[in-house]
VMD Tcl script that draws the C-alpha trace (Angstrom):
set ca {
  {-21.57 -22.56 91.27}
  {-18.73 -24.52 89.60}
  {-18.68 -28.00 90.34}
  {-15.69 -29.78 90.88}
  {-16.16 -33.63 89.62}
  {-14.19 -35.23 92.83}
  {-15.27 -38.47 94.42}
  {-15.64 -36.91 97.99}
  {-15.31 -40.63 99.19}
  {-11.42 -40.56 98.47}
  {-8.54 -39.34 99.19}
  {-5.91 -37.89 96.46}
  {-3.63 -40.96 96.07}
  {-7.65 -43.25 95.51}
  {-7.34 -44.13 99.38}
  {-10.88 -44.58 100.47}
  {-11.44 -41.34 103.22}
  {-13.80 -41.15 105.88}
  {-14.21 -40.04 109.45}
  {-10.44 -41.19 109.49}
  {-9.51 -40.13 105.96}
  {-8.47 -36.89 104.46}
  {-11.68 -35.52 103.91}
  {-14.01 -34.75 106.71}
  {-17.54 -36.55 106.83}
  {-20.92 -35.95 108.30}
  {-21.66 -39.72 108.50}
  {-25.19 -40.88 109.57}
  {-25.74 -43.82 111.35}
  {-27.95 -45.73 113.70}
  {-26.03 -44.60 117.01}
  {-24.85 -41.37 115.19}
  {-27.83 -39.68 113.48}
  {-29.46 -36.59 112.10}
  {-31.27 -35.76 114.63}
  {-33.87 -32.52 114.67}
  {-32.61 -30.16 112.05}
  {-34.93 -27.24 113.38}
  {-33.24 -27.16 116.93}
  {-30.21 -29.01 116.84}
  {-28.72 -28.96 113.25}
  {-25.44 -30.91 112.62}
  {-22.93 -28.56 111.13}
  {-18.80 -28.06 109.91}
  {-17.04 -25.80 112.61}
  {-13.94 -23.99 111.59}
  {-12.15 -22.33 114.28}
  {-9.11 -19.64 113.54}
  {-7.57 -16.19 114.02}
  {-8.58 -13.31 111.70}
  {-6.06 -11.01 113.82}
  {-4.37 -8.39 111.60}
  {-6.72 -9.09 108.27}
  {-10.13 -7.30 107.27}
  {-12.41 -8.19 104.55}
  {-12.45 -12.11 105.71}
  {-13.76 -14.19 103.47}
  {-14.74 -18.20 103.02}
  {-14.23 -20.83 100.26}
  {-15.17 -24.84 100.65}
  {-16.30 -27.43 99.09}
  {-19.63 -29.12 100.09}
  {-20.72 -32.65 98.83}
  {-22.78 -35.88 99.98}
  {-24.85 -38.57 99.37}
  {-28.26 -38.78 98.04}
  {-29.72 -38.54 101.45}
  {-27.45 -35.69 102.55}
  {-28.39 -33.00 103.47}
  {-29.25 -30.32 100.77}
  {-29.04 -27.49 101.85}
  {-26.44 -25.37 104.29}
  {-26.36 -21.98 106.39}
  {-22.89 -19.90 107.61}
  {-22.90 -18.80 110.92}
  {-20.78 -17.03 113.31}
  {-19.27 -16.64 116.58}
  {-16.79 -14.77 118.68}
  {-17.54 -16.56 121.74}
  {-18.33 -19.97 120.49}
  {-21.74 -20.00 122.03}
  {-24.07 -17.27 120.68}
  {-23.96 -17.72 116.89}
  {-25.18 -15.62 114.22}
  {-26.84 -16.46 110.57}
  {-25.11 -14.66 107.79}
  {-27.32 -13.02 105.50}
  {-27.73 -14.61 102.40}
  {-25.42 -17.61 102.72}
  {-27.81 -20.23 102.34}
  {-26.75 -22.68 99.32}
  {-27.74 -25.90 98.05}
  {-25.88 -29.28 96.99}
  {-27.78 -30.54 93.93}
  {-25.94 -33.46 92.76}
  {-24.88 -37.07 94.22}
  {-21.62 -37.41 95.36}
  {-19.98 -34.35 93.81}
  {-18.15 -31.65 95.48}
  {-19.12 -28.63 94.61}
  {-17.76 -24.89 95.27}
  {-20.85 -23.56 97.14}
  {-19.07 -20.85 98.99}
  {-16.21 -19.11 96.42}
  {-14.79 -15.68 97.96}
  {-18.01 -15.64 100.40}
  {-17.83 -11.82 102.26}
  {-18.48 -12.54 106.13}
  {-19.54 -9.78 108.28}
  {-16.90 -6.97 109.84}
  {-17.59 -8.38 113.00}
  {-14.99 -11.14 112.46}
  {-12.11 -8.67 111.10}
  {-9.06 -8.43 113.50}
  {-10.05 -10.83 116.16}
  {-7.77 -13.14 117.96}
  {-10.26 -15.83 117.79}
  {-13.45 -16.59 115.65}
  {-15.75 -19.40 114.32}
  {-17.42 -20.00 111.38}
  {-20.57 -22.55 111.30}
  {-21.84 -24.66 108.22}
  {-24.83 -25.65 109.73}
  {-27.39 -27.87 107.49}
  {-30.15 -25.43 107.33}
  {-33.49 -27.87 106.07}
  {-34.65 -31.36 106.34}
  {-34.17 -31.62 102.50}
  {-32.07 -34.52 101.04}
  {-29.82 -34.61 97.79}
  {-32.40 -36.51 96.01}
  {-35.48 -34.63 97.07}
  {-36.96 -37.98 97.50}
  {-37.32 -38.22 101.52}
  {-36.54 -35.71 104.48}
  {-33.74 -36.49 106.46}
  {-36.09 -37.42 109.19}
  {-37.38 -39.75 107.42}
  {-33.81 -42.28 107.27}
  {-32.59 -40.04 110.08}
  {-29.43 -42.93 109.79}
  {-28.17 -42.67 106.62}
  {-26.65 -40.43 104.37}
  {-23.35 -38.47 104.13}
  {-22.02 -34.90 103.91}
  {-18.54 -33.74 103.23}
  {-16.52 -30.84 103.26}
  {-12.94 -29.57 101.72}
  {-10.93 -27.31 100.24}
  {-11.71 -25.11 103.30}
  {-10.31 -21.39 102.70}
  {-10.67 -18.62 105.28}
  {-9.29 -15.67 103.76}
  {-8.79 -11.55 104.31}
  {-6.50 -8.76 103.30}
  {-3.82 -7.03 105.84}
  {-4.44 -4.65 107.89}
  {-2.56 -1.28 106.79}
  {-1.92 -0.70 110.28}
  {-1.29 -4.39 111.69}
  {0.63 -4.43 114.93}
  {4.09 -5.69 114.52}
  {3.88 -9.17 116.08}
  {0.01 -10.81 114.24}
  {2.08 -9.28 110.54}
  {5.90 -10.60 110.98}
  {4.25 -14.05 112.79}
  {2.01 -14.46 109.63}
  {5.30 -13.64 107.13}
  {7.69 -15.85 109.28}
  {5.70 -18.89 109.26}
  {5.72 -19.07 105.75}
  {1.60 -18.69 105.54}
  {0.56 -19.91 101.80}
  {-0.82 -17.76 99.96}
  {-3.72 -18.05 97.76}
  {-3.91 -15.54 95.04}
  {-6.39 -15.99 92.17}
  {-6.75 -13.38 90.05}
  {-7.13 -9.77 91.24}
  {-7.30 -10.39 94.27}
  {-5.17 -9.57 97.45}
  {-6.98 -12.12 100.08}
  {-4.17 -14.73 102.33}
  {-5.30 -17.68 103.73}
  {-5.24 -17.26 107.55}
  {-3.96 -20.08 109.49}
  {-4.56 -22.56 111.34}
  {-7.66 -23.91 111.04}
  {-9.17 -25.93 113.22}
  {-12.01 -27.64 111.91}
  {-14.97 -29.82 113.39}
  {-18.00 -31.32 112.68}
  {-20.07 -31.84 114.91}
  {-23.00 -34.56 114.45}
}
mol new
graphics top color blue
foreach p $ca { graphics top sphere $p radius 0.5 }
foreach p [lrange $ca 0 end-1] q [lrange $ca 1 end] { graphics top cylinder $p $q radius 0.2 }
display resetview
């Protein structure tokens, strides 16, 4: 994982962010907190279009605090009701307010190429904190989580109908293009987070 050393809690001009700020926040507190992780798991919902792309793939960032949660799980939906784990995309946040590049490229399943409508979960996946020092449970009303730098990405279609193609070209969708590699960012995004 490469870590990127970014002060979740602000914004890019050193604003401080928050539930109102640029970066979204998983914020516990007395009326708002953690809750059961085993049956009702807080989580990061994004919610877009994968319609004329294949080979979808996610990057974000993932920090928090010290008694953040430590661990995450993707999950998926085409419905947004009956979600499904995705093999092998459990990862951990191992240091204290540092955003780190947990998911970098990440292959979701086929089942989410070409769909007018899909959503991706980051669902905390264990009771673990940052630290390692207490469960969640046990301050179920404090600590933070954080997201950014949220990419869904996935390659054309070589037969894309005419309209999902030209509408992606003629409104100017950015592209992201490290190297060797022919993934767009699909837009928009909606994203939640749900607590």
């Amino acid at each position: 994982m490469n870590e990127i050393d970014r002060d979740y809690y602000k914004d890019e001009t050193g604003a401080m962010a928050g539930l109102h700020g640029s970066v979204p926040l998983l914020d516990a507190s007395a009326k708002n907190q953690w809750g059961d992780i085993a049956t009702n798991p807080p989580y990061f919902e994004i919610v877009t279009s994968t319609k004329g792309y294949e080979d979808i793939a996610l990057s974000a960032l993932i920090g928090g605090s010290k008694k953040g949660p430590y661990s995450y799980v993707l999950s998926y939906s085409l419905d947004g009701e009956t979600f499904t784990n995705v093999e092998r995309s459990q990862c951990e946040i191992s240091d204290n307010k540092i955003m780190m590049l947990v998911y970098n490229e990440f292959a979701l399943p086929d089942a989410l190429d070409d769909k007018d409508k899909v959503y991706i979960r980051i669902t905390v996946a264990t009771d673990e904190t940052i630290s390692g020092e207490n469960p969640l449970s046990f301050a179920p009303d404090s600590g933070a989580a954080a997201i950014n730098d949220v990419k869904v990405m996935g390659v054309a279609l070589e037969n894309a109908t005419e309209g999902s193609a030209n509408a992606s070209e003629s409104a100017s969708v950015p592209r992201y293009e490290p190297e060797e590699s022919n993934f767009s960012i699909l837009v928009p995004l909606v994203l939640s987070f749900i607590h």
